[in-house]
C-alpha positions as CSV (number, residue, x, y, z in Angstrom):
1,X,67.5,-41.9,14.3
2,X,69.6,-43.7,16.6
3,X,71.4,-46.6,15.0
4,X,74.3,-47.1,17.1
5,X,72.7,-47.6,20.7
6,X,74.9,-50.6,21.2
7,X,78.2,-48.4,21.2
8,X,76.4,-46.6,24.1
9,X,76.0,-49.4,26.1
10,X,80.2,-49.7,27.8
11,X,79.9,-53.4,25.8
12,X,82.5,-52.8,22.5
13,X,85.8,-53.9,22.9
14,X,86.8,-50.8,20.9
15,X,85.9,-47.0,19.8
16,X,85.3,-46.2,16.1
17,X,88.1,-43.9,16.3
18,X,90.4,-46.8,17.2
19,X,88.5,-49.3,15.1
20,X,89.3,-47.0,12.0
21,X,92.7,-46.5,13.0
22,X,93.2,-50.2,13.0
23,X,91.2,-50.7,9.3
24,X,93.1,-47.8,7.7
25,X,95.9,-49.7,8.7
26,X,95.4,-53.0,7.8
27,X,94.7,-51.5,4.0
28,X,98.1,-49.5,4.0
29,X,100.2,-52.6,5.0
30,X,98.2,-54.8,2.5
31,X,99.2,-51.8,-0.2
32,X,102.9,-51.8,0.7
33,X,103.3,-55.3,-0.4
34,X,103.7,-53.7,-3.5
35,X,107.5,-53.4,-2.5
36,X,108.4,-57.1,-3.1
37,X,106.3,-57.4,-6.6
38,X,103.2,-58.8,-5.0
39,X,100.1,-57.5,-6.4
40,X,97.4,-58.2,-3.8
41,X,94.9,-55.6,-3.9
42,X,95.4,-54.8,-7.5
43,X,91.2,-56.9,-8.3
44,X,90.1,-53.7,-6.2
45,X,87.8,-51.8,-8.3
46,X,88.2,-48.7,-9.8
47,X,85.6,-45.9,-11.1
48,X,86.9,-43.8,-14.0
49,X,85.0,-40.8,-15.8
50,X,82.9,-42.7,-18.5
51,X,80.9,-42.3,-21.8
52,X,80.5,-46.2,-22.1
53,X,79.1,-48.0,-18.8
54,X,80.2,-50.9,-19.8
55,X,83.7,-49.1,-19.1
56,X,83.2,-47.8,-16.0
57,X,84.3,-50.5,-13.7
58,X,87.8,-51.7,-14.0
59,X,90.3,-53.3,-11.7
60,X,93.0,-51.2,-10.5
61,X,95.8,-52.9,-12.0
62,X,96.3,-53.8,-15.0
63,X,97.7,-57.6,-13.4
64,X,94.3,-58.3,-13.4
65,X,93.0,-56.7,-16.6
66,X,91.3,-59.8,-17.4
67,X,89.1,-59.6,-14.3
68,X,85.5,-58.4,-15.5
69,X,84.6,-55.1,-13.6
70,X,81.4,-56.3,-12.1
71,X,83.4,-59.4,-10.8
72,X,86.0,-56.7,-9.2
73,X,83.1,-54.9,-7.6
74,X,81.8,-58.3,-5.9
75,X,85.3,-58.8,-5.0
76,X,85.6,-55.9,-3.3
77,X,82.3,-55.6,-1.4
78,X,83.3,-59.3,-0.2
79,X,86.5,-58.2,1.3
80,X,85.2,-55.0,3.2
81,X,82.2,-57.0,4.2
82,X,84.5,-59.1,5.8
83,X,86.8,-56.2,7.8
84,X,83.7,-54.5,8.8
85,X,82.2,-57.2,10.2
86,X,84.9,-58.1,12.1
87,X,84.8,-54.6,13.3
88,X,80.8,-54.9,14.2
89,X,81.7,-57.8,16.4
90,X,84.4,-55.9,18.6
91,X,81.9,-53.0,18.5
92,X,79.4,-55.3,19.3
93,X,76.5,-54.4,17.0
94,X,73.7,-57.1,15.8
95,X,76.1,-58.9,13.1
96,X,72.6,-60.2,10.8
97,X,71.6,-56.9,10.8
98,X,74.8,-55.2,9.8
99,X,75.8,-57.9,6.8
100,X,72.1,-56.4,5.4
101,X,73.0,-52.7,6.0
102,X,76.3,-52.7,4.9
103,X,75.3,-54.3,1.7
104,X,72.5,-52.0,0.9
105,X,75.0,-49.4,1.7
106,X,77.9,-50.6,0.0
107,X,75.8,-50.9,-3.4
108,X,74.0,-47.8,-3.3
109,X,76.5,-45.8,-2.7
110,X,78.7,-47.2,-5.3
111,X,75.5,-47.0,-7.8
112,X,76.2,-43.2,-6.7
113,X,79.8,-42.7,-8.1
114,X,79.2,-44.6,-10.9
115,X,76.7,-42.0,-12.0
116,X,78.7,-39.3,-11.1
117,X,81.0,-40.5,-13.4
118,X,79.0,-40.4,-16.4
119,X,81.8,-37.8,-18.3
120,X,78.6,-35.4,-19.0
121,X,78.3,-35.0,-15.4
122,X,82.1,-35.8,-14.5
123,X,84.4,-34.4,-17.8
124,X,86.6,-31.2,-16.7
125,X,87.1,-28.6,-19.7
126,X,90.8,-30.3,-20.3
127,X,88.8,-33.7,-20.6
128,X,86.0,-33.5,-23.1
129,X,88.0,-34.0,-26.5
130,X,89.3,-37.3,-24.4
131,X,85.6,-38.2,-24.4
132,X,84.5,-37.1,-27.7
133,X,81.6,-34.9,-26.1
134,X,81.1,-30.8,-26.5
135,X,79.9,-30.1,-22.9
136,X,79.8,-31.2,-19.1
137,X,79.3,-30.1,-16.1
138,X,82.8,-30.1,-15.0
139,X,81.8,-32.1,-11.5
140,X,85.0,-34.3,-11.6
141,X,84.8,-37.8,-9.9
142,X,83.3,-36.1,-7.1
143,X,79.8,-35.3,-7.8
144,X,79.5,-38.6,-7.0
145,X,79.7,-37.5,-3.3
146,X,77.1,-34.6,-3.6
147,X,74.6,-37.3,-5.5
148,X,75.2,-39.9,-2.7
149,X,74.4,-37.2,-0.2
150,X,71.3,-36.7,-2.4
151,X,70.4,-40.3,-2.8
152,X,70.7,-40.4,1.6
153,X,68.8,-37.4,2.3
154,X,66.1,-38.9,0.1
155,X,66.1,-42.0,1.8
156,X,66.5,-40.7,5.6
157,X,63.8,-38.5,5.2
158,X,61.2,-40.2,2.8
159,X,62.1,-43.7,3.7
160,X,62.8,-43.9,7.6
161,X,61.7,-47.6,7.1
162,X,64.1,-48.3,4.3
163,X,66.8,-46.6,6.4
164,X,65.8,-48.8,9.6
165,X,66.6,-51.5,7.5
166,X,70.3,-50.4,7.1
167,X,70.9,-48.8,10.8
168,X,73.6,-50.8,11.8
169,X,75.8,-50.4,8.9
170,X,74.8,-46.3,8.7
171,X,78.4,-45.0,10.6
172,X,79.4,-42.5,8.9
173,X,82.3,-41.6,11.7
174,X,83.8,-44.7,11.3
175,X,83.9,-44.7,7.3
176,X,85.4,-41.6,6.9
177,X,88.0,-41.7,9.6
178,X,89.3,-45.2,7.7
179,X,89.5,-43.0,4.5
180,X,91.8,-40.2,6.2
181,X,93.8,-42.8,7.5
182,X,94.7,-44.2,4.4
183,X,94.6,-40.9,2.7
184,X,97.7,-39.7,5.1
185,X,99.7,-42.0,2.2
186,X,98.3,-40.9,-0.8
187,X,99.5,-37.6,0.6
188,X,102.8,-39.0,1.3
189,X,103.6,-39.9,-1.6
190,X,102.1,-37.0,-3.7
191,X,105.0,-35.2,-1.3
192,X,107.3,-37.5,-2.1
193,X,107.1,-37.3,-5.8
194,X,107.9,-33.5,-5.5
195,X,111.2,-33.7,-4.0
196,X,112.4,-33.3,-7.4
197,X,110.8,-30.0,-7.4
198,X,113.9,-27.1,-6.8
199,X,113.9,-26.4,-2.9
200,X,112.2,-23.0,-3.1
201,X,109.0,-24.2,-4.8
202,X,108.6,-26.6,-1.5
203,X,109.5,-24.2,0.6
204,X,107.5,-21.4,-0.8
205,X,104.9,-23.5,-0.7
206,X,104.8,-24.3,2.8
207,X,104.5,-20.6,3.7
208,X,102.2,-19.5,1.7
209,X,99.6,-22.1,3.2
210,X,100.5,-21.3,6.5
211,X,100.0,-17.6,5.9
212,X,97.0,-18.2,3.8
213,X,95.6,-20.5,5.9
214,X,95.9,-18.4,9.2
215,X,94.1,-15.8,7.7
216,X,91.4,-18.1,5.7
217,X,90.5,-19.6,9.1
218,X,90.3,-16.5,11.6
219,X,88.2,-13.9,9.3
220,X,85.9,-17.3,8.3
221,X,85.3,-17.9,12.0
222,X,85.0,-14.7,12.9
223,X,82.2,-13.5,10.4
224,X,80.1,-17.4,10.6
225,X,79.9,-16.4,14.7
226,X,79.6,-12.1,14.7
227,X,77.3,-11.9,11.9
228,X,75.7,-15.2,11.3
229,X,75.4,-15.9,14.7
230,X,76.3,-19.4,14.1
231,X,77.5,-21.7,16.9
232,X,81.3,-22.5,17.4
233,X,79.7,-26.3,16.2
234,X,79.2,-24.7,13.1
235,X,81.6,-22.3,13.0
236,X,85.1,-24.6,13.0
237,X,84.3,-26.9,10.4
238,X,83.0,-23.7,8.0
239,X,86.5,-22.4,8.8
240,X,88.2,-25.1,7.9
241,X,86.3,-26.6,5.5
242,X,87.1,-23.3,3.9
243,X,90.5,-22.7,5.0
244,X,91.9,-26.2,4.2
245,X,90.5,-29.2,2.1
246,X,86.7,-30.2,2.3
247,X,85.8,-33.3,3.8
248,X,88.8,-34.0,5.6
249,X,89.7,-30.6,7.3
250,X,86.4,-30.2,8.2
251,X,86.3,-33.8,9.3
252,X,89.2,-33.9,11.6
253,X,88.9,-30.7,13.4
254,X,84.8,-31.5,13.7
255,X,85.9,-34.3,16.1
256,X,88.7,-32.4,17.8
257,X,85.7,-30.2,19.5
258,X,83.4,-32.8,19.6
259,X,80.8,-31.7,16.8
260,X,77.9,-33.7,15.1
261,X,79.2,-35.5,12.6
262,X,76.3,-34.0,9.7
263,X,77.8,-30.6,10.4
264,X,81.6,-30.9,8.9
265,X,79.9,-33.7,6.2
266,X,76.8,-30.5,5.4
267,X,80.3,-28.1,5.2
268,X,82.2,-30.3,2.9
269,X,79.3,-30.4,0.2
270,X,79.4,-26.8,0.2
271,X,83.0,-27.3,-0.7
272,X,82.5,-29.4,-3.2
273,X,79.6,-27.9,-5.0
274,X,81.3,-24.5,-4.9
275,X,84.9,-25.9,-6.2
276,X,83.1,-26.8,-9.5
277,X,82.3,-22.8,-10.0
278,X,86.2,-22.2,-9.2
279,X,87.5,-25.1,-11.7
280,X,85.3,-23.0,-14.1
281,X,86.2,-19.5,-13.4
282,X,89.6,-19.4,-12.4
283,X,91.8,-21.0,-14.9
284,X,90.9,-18.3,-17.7
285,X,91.2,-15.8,-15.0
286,X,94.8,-16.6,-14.9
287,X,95.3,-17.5,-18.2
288,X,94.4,-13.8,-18.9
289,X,96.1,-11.9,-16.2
290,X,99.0,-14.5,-15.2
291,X,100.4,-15.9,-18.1
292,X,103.6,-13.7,-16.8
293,X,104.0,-15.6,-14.1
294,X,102.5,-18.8,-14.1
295,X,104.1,-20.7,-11.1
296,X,101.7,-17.7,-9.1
297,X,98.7,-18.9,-11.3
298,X,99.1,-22.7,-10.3
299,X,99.9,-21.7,-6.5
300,X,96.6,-19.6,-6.5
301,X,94.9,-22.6,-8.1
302,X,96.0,-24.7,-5.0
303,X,95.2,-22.4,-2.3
304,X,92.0,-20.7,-3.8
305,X,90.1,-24.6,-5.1
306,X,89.2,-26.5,-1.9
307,X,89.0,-29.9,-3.1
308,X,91.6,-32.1,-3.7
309,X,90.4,-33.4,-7.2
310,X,89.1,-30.0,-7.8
311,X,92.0,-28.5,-7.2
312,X,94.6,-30.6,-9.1
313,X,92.3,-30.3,-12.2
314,X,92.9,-26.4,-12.4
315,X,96.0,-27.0,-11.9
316,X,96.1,-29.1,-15.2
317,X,93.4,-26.7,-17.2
318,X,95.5,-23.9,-16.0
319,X,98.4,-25.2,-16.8
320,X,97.2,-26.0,-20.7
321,X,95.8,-22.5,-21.3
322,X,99.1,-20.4,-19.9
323,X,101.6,-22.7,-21.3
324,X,99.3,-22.0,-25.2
325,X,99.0,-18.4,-24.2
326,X,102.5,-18.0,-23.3
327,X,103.8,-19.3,-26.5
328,X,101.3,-17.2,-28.7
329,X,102.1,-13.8,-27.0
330,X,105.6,-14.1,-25.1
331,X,107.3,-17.2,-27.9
332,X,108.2,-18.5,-24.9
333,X,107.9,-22.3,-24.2
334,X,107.8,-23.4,-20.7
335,X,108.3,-26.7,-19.6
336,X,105.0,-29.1,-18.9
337,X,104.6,-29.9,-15.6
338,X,105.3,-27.2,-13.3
339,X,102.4,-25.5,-13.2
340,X,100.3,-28.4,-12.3
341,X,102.9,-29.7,-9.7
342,X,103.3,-26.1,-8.0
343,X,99.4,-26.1,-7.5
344,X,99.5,-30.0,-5.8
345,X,102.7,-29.0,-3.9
346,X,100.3,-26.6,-2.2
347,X,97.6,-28.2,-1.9
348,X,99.6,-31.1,-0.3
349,X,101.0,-28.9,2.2
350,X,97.5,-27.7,3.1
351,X,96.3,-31.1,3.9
352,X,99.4,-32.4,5.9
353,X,98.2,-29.4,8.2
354,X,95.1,-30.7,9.2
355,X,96.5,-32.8,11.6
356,X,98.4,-29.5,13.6
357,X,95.1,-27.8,13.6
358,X,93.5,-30.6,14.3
359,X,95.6,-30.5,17.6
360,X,95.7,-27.2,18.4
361,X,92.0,-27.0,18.6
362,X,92.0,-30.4,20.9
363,X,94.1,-28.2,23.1
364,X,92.0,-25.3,23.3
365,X,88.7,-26.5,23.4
366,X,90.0,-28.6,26.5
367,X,91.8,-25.7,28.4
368,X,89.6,-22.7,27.0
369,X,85.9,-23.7,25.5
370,X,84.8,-26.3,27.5
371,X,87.0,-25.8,31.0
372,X,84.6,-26.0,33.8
373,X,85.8,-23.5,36.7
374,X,88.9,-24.4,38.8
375,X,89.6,-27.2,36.6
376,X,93.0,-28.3,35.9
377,X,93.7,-29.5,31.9
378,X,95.3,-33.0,32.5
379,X,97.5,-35.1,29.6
380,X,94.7,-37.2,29.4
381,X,91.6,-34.8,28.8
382,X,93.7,-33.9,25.3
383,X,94.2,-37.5,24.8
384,X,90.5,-38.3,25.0
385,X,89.5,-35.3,22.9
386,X,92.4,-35.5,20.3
387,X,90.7,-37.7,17.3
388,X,92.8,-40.7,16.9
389,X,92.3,-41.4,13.7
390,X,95.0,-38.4,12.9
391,X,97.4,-40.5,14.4
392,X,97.1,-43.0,12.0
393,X,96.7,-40.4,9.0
394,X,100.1,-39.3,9.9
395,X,101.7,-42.5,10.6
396,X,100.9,-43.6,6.7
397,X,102.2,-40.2,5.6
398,X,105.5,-39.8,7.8
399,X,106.1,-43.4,6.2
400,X,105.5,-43.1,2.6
401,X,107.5,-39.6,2.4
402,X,110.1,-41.2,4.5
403,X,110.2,-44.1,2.4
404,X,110.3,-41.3,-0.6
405,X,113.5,-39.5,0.7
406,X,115.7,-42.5,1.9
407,X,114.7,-44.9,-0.7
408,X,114.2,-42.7,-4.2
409,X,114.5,-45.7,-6.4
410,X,111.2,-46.8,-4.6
411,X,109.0,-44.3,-5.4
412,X,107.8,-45.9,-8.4
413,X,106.5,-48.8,-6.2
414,X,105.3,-46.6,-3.6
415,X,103.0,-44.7,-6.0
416,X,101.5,-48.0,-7.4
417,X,100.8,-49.3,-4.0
418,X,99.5,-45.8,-2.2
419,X,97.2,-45.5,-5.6
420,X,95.6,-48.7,-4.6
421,X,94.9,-48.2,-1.1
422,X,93.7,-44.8,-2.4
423,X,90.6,-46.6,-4.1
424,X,89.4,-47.9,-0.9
425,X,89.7,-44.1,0.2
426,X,87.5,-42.9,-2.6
427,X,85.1,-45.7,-1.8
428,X,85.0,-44.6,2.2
429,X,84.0,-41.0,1.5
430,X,81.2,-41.9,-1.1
431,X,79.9,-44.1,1.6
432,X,80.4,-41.7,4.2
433,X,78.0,-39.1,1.9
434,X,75.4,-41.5,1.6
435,X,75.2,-42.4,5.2
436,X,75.2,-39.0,6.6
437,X,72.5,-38.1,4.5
438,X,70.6,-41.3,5.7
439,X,71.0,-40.1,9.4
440,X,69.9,-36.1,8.1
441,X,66.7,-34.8,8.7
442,X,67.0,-32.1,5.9
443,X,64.1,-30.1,7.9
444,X,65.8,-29.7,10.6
445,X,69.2,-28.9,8.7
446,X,67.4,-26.4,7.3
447,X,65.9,-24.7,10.7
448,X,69.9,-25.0,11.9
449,X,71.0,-22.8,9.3
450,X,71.6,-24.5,5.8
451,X,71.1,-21.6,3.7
452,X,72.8,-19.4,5.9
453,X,75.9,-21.8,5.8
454,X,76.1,-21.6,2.1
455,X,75.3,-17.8,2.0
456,X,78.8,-17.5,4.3
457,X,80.6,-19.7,1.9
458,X,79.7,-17.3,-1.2
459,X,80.7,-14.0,0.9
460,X,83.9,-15.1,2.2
461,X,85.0,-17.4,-1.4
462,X,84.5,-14.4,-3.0
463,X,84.5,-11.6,-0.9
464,X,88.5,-12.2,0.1
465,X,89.3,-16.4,0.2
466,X,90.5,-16.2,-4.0
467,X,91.6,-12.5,-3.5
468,X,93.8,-13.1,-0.4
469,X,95.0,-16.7,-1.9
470,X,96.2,-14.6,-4.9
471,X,97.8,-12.0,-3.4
472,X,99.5,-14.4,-1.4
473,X,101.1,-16.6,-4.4
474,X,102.0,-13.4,-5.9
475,X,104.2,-12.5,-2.6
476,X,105.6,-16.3,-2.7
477,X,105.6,-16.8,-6.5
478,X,106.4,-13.3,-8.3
479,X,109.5,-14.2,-10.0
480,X,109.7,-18.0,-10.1
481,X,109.4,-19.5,-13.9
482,X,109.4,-22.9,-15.0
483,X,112.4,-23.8,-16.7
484,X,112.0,-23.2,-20.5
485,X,112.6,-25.5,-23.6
């Protein structure tokens, strides 16, 4: 399904790549007006883990508490209708058809999260007595992702008119790349709210991921091409999808060699699905064995749990079971907090290195995979291939962390306004689920190697990714407590 023929014409005044840049931006500095007290994008809605619908849409901020949430959504499709058309005239796509598509998939897609939010679907073990229910199936806020992909595969392959209908607005590419940008500050400022943290947790931190992730990524590759035969297309986002963080690992480093965009998006819902069987498993793995140590049991937690929300969750869960187990058996009461932080430290640090890898394979697909004979690697060959919107991913971070270290009495402000710009983020990926599953033709997905993509996921998760990520945190970690009460 072709729905972008216009960008192939030579006619847009700009790429997607730079056109996301340029949105991602244009949210962050609207955010960062939160430094002088004015609360302009605090009426952008917000989706919460719910029992009640009639609670499930609120405005972020609580300035505007008194803003009903269905009002807030309307308010919010209106402004991004608004950026995105601007951005479908400079890329010079049929504006009618776009203001249809981009409603339908503005709506549907949200329609998605909100059901992913339902706490029975949504609700992580820590969660349920918040919601007064017994169960769930412990999908945090991001099933709504895998149910969007659903909702788009249904319609892409058993509704091509339906998804005619929308073409112009389907652009996946573009709708993620605005969410990395604008997740670079959420990043930064989830560093910069650990600079309290002592110096050896940060640094320990940043070690272990670059060991862990050096290994994660070779033996990944290495098995998807010698044994599943699967092309290096395949092969990098599986490796870092694995290796890093999900969608935007797999992502960034699936335009730095120039893959489909459906192959890093198909990686990253593997990701996701599979994080839910580590948010179950691995907490009462380490409440049982690494109650002793528990800054190693919320490192492991943040190098083993590949999603962000995922992630951060067992880091809470495992946080609540050591610190109850360690008081039972040891008397000893650690301090709250440290577990959890140790665990986002990491997982922080893994996602600030997408953008190096990100690089580094720009450089060696131009000079190694795709070098014709003779040819000499100009500057401008690792411009071209080099995905931009990295650059603006770590212009927002570089800021906000900056902002973190030289101005500390800011932070506070910092978080309020990076949490805001973070909702548009959310909004970007669901919309980026729904639309690659739009463009998917699950049949052929299948014939490329689906199920053999999910059968190298379970091999190397379990086969050596936790294993590895463990002993790693214990090499790091053995020896560093919490401070106790």
């Amino acid at each position: 399904m072709d729905t972008k023929v216009s960008l192939k014409t030579g006619e847009a005044k700009i790429s997607e790549d730079w056109l996301a840049v340029v949105i991602g931006l244009f949210i962050f500095l609207l955010s960062l007006t939160a430094f002088i007290n004015w609360d302009i994008l605090g009426w952008v809605i917000t989706t919460k883990v719910w029992t009640n619908l009639a609670m499930a849409l609120k405005p972020t901020s609580g300035n505007y508490a008194n803003l009903p949430g269905l009002l807030s959504l309307l308010i919010t499709y209106l402004f991004l209708l608004v950026i995105f058309m601007v951005g479908a005239y400079w890329l010079k796509a049929n504006l009618k058809k776009f203001v249809l598509g981009f409603t339908l998939v503005f709506f549907i897609s949200y329609i998605c999260w909100i059901i992913g939010g339902w706490a029975y679907i949504a609700a992580t073990p820590n969660q349920l007595d918040n919601y007064g229910i017994s169960w769930s199936l412990n999908l945090t806020l991001e099933a709504g992702y895998i149910i969007a992909l659903l909702a788009g595969l249904f319609i892409g392959n058993f509704a091509p008119g339906f998804s005619r209908v929308m073409g112009e607005a389907i652009r996946p590419e573009l709708y993620i790349k605005t969410a990395i940008v604008i997740l670079g500050g959420f990043l930064g400022i989830t560093a910069a709210e650990q600079l309290g943290l002592a110096t050896s947790v940060m640094f320990r931190g940043l070690c272990a991921i670059v060991e862990a992730y050096l290994i994660y990524w070779a033996l990944v590759y290495f098995i998807a091409r010698k044994y599943f035969k699967f092309s290096r297309e395949w092969a990098v986002p599986l490796a870092s999808g694995i290796s890093i963080c999900g969608v935007s690992a797999a992502i960034a480093t699936g335009s730095a060699i120039k893959a489909r965009p459906v192959v890093p998006i198909m990686v990253s819902s593997l990701v996701v699905i599979f994080a839910v069987v580590e948010l179950i498993l691995l907490p009462f793995i380490a409440q049982n064995f690494l109650y002793n140590e528990p800054l190693v049991a919320g490192a492991w937690m943040g190098l083993a749990v590949k999603t962000d929300g995922a992630a951060v969750a067992s880091g809470a869960i495992t946080e609540s079971l050591i610190l109850t187990k360690a008081l039972a058996e040891q008397g000893i009461q650690y301090q709250q907090g440290w577990i959890m932080a140790t665990t986002t430290t990491v997982k922080v640090f893994i996602d600030v290195f997408i953008a190096v890898w990100a690089f580094i394979l720009a450089w060696i697909w131009s000079a190694k995979i795709q070098r014709l004979p003779g040819e000499k690697i100009k500057a401008r060959q690792m411009w071209d291939r080099f995905p931009k919107f990295i650059l603006g991913y770590m212009f927002t971070f570089f800021v906000i962390i900056l902002i973190g270290i030289l101005l500390p009495n800011w932070v506070s402000q910092a978080k309020t306004a990076m949490g805001q710009g973070n909702v548009f983020r959310s909004i970007f990926f669901v919309m980026t689920f729904f639309t690659i599953g739009v463009v998917s033709n699950f049949r052929k997905l299948w014939q490329e190697g689906i199920g053999r993509l999910a059968l190298v996921y379970v091999i190397c998760l379990f086969g050596f990714i936790i294993w590895i990520g463990l002993l790693i945190s214990w090499l790091f970690f053995n020896g560093v407590k919490p401070p106790v009460l």
